[in-house]
C-alpha positions as CSV (number, residue, x, y, z in Angstrom):
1,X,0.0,0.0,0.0
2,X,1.8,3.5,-0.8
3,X,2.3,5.7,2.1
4,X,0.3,9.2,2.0
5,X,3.4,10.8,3.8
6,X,4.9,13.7,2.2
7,X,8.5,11.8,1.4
8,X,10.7,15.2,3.1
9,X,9.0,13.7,6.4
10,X,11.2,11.7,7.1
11,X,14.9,10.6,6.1
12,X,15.4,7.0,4.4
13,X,15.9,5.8,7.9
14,X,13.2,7.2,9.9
15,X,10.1,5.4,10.3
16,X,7.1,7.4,12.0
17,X,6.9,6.8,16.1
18,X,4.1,4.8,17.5
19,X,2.1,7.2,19.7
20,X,2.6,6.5,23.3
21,X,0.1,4.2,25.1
22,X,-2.0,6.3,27.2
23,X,-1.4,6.5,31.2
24,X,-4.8,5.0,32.9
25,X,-4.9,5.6,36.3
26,X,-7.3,3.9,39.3
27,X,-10.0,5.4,38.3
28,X,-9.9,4.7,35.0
29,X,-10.2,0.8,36.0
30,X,-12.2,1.0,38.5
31,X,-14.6,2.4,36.0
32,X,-14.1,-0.1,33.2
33,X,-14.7,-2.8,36.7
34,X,-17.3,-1.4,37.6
35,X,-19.1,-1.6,33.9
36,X,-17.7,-5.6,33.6
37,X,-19.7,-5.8,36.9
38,X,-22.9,-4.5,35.7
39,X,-22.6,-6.5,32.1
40,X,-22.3,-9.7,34.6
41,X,-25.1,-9.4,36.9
42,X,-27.4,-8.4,33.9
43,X,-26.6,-11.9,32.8
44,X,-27.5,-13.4,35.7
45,X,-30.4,-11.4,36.0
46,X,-31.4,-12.5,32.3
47,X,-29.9,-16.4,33.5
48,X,-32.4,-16.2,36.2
49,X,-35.2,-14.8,34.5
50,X,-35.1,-17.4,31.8
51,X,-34.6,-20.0,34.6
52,X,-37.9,-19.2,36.1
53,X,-39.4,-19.4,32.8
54,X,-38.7,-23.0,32.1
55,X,-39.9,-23.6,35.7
56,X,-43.0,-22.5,35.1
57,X,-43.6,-23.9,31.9
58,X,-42.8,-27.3,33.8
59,X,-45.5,-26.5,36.4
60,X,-47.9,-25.5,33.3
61,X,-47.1,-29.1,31.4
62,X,-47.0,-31.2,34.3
63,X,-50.5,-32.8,33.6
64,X,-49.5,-33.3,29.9
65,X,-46.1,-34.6,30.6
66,X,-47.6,-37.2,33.1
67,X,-50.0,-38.5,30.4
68,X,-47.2,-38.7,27.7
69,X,-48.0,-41.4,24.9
70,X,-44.0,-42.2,25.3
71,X,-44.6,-44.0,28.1
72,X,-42.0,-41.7,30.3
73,X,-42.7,-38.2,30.3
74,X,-42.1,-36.3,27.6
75,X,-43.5,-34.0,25.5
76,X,-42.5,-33.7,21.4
77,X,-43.1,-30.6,19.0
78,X,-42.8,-29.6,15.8
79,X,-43.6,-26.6,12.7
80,X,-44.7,-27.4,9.8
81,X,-42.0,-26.2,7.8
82,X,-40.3,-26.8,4.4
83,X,-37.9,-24.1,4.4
84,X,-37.2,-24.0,8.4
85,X,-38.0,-27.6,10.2
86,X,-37.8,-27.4,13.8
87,X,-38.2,-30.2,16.8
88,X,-38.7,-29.2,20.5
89,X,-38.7,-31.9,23.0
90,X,-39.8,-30.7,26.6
91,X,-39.2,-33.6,28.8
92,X,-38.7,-35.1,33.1
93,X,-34.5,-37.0,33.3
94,X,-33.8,-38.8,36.1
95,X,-30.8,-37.4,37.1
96,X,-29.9,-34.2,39.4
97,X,-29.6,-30.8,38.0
98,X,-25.7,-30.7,39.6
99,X,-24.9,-34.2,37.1
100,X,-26.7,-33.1,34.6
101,X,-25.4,-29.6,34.1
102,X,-21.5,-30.5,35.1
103,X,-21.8,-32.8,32.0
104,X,-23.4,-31.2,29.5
105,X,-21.0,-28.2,30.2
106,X,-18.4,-29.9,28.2
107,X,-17.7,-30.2,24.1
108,X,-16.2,-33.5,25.0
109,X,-19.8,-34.7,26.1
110,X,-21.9,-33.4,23.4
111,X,-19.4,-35.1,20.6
112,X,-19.5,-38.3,22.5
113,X,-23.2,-38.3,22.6
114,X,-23.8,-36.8,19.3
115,X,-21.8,-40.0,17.6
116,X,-24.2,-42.2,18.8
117,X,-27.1,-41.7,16.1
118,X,-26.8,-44.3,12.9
119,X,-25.5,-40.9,10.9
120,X,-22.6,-39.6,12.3
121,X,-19.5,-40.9,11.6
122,X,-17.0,-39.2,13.4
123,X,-17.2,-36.1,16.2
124,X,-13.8,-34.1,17.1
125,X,-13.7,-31.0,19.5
126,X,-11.1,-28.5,18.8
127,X,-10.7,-26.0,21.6
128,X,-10.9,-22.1,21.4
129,X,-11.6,-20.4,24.7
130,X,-12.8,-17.5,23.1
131,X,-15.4,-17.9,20.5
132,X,-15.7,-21.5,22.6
133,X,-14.9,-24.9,21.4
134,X,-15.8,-26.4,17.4
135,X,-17.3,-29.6,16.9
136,X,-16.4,-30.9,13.9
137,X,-18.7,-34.0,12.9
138,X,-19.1,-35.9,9.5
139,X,-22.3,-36.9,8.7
140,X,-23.3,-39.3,6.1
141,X,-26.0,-42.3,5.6
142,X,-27.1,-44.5,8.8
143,X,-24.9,-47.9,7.4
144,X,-21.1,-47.9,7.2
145,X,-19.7,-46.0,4.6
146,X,-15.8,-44.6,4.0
147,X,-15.5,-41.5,6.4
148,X,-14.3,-39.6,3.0
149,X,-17.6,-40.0,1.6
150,X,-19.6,-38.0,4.6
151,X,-19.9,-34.7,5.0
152,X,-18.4,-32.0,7.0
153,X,-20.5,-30.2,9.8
154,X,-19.1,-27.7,12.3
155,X,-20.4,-26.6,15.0
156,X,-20.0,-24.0,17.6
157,X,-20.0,-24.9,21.2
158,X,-21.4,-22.3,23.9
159,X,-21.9,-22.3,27.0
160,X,-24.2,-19.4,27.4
161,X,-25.5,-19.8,30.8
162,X,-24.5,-21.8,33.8
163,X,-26.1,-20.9,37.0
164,X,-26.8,-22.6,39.8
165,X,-30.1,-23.5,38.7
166,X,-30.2,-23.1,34.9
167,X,-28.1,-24.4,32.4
168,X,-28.2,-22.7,28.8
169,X,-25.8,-24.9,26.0
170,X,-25.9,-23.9,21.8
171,X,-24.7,-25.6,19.0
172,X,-24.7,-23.7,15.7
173,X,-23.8,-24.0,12.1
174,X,-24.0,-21.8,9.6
175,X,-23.6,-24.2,6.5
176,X,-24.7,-27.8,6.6
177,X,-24.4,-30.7,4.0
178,X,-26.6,-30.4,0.5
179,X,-27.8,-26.6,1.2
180,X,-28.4,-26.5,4.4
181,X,-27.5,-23.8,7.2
182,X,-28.1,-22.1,10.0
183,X,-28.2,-25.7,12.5
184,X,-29.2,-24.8,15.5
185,X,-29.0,-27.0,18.5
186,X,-29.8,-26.0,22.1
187,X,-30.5,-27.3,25.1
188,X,-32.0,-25.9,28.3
189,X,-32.4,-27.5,31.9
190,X,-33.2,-26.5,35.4
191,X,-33.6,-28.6,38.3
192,X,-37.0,-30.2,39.9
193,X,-36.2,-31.7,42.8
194,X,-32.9,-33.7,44.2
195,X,-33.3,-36.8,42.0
196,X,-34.9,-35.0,38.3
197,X,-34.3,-32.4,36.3
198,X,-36.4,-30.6,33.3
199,X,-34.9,-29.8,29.8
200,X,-35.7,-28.0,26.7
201,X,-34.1,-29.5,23.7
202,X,-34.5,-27.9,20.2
203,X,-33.4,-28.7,16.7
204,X,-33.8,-26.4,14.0
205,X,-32.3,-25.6,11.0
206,X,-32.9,-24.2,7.3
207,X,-33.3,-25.5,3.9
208,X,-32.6,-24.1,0.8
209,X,-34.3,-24.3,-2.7
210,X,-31.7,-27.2,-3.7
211,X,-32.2,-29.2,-0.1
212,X,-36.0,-29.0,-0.5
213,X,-35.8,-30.2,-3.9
214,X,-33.3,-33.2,-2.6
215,X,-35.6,-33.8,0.3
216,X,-39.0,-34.3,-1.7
217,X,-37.1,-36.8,-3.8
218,X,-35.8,-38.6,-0.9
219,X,-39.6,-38.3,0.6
220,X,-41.1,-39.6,-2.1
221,X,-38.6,-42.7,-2.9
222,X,-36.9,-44.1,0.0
223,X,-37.8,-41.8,2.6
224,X,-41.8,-42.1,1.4
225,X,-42.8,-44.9,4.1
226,X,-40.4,-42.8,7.5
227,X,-43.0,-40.6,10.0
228,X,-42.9,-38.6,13.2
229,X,-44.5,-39.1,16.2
230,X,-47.4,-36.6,15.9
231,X,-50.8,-38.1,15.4
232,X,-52.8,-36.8,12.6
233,X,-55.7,-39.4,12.6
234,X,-56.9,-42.7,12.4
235,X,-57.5,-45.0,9.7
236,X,-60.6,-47.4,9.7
237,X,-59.0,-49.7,12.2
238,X,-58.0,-46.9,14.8
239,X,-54.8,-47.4,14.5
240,X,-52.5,-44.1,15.2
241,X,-51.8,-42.3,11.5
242,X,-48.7,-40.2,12.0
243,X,-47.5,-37.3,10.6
244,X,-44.7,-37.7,7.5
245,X,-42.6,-35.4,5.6
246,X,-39.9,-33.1,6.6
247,X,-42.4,-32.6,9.9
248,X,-41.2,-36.6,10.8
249,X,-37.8,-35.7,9.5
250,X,-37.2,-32.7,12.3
251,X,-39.4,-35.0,15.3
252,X,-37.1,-38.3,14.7
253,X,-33.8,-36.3,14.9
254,X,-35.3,-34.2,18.1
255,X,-35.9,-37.4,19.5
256,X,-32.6,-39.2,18.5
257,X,-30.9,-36.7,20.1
258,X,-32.7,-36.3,23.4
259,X,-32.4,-40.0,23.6
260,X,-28.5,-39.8,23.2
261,X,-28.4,-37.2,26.1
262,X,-30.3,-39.5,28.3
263,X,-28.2,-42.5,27.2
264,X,-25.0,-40.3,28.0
265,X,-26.1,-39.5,31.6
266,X,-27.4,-42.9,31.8
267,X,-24.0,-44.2,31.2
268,X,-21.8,-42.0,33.5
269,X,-21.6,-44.4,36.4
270,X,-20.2,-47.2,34.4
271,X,-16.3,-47.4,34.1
272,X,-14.8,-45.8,31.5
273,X,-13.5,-48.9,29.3
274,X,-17.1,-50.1,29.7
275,X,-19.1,-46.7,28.3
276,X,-18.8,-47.0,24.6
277,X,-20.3,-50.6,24.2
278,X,-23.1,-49.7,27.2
279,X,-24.0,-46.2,25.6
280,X,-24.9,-48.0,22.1
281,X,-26.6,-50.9,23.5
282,X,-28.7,-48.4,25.9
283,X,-29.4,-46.2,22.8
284,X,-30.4,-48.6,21.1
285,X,-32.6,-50.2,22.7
286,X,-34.1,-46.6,23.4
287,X,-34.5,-45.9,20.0
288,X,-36.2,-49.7,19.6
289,X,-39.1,-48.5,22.0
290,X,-40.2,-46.5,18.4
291,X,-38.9,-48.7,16.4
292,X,-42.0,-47.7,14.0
293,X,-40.2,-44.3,13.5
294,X,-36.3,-45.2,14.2
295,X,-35.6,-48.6,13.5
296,X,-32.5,-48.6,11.0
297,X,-30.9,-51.6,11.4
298,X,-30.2,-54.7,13.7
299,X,-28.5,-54.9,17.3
300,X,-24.9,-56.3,16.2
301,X,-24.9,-54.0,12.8
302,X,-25.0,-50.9,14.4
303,X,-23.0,-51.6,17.3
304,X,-20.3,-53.4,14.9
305,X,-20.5,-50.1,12.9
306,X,-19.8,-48.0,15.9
307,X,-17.1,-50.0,17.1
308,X,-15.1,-49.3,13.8
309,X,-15.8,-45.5,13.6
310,X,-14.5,-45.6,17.5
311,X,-11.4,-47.2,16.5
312,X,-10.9,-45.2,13.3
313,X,-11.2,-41.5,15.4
314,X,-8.7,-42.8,17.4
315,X,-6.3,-43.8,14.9
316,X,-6.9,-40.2,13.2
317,X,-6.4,-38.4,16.9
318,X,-2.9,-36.5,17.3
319,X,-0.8,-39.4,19.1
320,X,-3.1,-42.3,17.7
């Protein structure tokens, strides 16, 4: 870039001086202290605020949660979206809020748990203390396939709120396999009593024109039989008709993950040597209690699959 200086400024030598820093005395950070202060209780005002909030909205769903059609009590959502599908699962875990929340604090956690659905391949957290850590999955069909032939997905890790008694975690990703973007993953908790704990879990994420064209075709060939979990009617025997489409698509991944999560926390009492093979086994066999709208393959496939992507990670690692 060509300097604007006048060239008699300065000989062939000189180089113009940095200005000095400027002197701040006490005051100066005891006022910048004093502003960091307020920023940090107005997050904890906002932290608790929001923590209050899913409180109440347990107290308001109680009755609908303890008449769940899951058999445990949860509580599954959806929008009727093409261009922005979305899952929200509100649901009762048996474990305390202090478990709960000192594990799902972690990137390690979420890519541990997060590799046990049929479709990811591989998980890997790299650390960054400032923006926070990066997931970096590949995801790719739910049967073995070469980990070159999945796709790349990268997501954000936040912590954005760990109180006492609310827990706040997002995943985000602006750019997602065949046109999409914008992933959005976040999960919310806050304790009920000493034993449970109430989440939030939402999924959401955008599709553009060329992933809703790729999505109809996979809806009307082999995707035409999957569905969600939402009733829509009855056909002449009774029996539940569900709701299809990319409606289904956004419930079964809502509930895949929440089922991973409880599998995770499930699993955190078992010895560490043992937690792979009892994760997959317990998710599994989650997974199996729907088998209507999950069922992808047997028992020893899938667990014969995750065994290999386990052992190819760690021969990828740094010092595998």
């Amino acid at each position: 870039m060509r300097s604007i200086l006048p060239h008699s400024s300065f000989g062939h030598h000189d180089r113009p001086r940095k200005p000095a820093a400027p002197h701040h005395g006490p005051m100066f950070w005891l006022s910048h202290a004093a502003v960091l202060l307020a920023l940090l209780l107005i997050a904890t005002e906002v932290s608790a605020e929001q923590g209050a909030g899913l409180r109440a909205q347990y107290e308001q769903m109680a009755p609908q949660l303890a008449k769940s059609p899951f058999q445990k009590p949860i509580v599954l959502n959806s929008a009727d979206s093409t261009e922005r599908p979305t899952g929200e699962m509100h649901a009762v875990v048996q474990h305390p809020f202090g478990t709960l929340s000192g594990a799902l604090r972690s990137a390690d956690a979420w890519c541990d748990l997060l590799t046990l659905p049929a479709n990811v391949k591989r998980c890997a957290v790299e650390d960054d203390p400032a923006p926070g850590a990066t997931l970096h999955m590949a995801v790719g069909r739910k049967f073995d396939q070469p980990i070159e032939d999945a796709y790349a997905l990268d997501f954000r890790f936040q912590v954005l709120a760990a109180q006492p008694q609310y827990l706040l975690v997002e995943m985000s990703a602006n750019k997602g396999p065949m046109g999409t973007s914008h992933y959005r993953l976040t999960l919310e908790a806050v304790p009920i009593d000493a034993k449970r704990s109430f989440v939030r879990l939402r999924y959401a994420y955008m599709n553009n024109l060329a992933a809703r064209v790729a999505t109809s075709a996979y809806l009307s060939t082999s995707g035409r039989d999957k569905v969600g979990f939402t009733v829509v009617g009855r056909d002449d025997e009774g029996r539940p008709r569900y709701v299809g489409g990319i409606q289904g698509i956004a419930e079964r991944n809502t509930m895949r993950y929440f089922l991973a999560i409880e599998s995770y926390l499930d699993t955190l009492p078992v010895p560490p040597e043992q937690r792979l093979d009892r994760r997959l086994r317990d998710w599994f066999a989650a997974t199996e209690r729907y088998a209507r709208q999950l069922h992808e393959q047997s028992l020893d496939e899938y667990v014969a699959m995750k065994h290999k992507e386990a052992r190819r990670q760690v021969a990828i690692a740094p010092g595998g």
